[in-house]
C-alpha positions as CSV (number, residue, x, y, z in Angstrom):
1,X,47.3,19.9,-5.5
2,X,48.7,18.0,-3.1
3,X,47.8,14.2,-1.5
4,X,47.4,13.3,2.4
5,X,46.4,9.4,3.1
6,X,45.1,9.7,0.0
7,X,42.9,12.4,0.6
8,X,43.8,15.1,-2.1
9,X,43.6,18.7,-0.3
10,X,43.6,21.5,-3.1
11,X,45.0,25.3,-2.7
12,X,43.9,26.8,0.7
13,X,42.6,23.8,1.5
14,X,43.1,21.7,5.1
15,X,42.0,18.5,6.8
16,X,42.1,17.8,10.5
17,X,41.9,13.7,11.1
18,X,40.7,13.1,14.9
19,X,39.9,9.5,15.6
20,X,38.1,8.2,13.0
21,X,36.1,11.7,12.2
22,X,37.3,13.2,9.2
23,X,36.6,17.2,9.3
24,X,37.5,19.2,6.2
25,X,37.6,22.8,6.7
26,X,37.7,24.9,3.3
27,X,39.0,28.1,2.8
28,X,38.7,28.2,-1.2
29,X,39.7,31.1,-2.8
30,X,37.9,32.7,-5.4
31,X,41.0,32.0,-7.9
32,X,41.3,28.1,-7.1
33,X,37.5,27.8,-7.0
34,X,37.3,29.3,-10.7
35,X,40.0,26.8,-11.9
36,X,38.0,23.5,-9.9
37,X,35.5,21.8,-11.8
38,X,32.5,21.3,-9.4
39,X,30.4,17.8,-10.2
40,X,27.7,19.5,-7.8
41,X,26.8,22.7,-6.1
42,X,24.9,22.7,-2.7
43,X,23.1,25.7,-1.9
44,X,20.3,26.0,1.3
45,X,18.5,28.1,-0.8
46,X,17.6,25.8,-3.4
47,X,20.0,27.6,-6.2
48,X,22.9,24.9,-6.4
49,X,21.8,21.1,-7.2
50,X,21.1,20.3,-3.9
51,X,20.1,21.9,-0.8
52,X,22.0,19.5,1.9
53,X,25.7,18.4,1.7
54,X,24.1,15.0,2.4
55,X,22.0,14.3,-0.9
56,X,25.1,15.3,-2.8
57,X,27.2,12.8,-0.6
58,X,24.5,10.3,-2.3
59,X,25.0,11.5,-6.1
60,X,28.5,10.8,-5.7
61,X,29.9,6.9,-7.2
62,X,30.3,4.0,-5.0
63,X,34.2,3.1,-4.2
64,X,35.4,6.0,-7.4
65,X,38.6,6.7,-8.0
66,X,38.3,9.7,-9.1
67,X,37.2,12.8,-7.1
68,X,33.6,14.1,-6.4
69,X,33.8,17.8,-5.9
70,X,31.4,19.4,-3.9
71,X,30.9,22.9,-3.9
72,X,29.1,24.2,-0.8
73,X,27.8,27.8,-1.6
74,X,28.1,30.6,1.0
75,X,25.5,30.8,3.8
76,X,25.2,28.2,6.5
77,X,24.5,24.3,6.4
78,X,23.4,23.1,9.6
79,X,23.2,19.0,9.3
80,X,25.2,16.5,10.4
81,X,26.9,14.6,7.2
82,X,27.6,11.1,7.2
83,X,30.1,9.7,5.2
84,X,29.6,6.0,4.1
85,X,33.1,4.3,3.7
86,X,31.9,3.1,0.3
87,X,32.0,6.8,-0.9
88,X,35.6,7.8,-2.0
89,X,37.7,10.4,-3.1
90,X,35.1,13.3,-2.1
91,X,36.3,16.9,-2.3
92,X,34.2,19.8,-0.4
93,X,34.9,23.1,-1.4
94,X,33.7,26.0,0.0
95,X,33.6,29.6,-0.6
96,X,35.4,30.5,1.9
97,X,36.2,30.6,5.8
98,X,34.0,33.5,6.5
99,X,31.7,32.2,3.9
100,X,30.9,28.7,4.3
101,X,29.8,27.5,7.6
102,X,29.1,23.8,8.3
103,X,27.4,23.5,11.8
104,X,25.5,21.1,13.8
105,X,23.8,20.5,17.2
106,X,24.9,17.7,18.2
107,X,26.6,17.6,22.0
108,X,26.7,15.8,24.8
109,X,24.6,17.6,26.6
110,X,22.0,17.0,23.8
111,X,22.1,13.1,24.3
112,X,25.1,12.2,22.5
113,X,28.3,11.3,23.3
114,X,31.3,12.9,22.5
115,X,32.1,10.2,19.8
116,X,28.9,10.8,18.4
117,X,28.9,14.5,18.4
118,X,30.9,15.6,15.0
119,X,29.8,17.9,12.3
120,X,31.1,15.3,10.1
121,X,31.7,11.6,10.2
122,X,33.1,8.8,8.1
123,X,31.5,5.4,8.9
């Protein structure tokens, strides 16, 4: 496991930091996803503890300092996830690239600006 800006990225894993967005994009593999200890599971289909990346976002501590795993199931999450600055040391796991699609519909053309547009946004 290794630690950018704090931010601890685990096997597979990357993070892309534009502005003040912060984007994880997961490509877990089935051995380092057997080995991580989930504290939730999100699932659309109502099989993990929660449907939307969001509510889990909420069950996680305020200001921890230890991490809150998220696994996101496969299948495809379309919401836009806001990140409150007050909620630390959140991991998102996924099942994999081809798996695990985050997505949102969000654009300029749709009334918000580019700064506004992200899949995922720490505020």
């Amino acid at each position: 496991m290794a630690v950018l800006g704090g931010c601890k990225l685990i096997k597979d894993t990357f993070l892309i930091l534009p502005l003040f967005l912060i984007l994880f994009t997961v490509s877990a593999v089935a051995s380092s996803s057997s080995s991580t200890t989930f504290n939730v599971t999100v699932a659309s289909n109502g099989s993990g503890n929660y449907k939307t990346i969001n509510e889990a976002m909420a069950a996680a501590l305020t200001l921890s300092e230890s991490s809150f795993v998220i696994h996101i199931k496969e299948g495809t999450c379309s919401e836009n996830m806001e990140v409150p600055s007050d909620k630390t040391n959140i991991v998102f796991i996924g099942d994999g690239s081809t798996k695990t699609v985050v997505t949102a519909n969000r654009s300029n053309g749709t009334s918000y600006g580019s700064m506004d547009s992200e899949t995922l946004n720490k505020y």
